[in-house]
Phi, psi and omega in degrees: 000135170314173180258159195261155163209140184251129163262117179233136199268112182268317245222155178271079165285053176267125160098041152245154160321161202267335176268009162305311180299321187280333184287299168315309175315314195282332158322345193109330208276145202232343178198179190291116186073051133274138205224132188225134198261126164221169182260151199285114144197163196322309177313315159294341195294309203272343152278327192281301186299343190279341184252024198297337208255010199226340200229126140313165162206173183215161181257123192247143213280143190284170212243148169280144156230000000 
């Protein structure tokens, strides 16, 4: 399995662009200081960055077994 990463929504995009706002959707995220765990690849990666200023992000640690 891949490495995880959790997006957490900080920032309020109203009086941002409309595909910006659309990015936050596809993202998952549905309301504020909402936090959504994905596994990590470029495309998300190339989304995160277009919302970096609206959103954190952290890396979550692979679970031992």
């Amino acid at each position: 399995m891949g490495a995880r990463i959790k997006i957490t929504w900080t920032k309020s995009s109203i009086g941002y662009s409309k595909d910006q706002k659309m990015t936050i959707k596809a993202l998952g995220l549905r309301r504020l200081n909402q936090s959504v765990v994905r596994e990590d690849s470029p495309a998300l990666r190339g989304m995160v960055l277009k919302v970096r200023h609206l959103v954190s992000l952290e890396e979550v640690p692979d679970e031992a077994k």
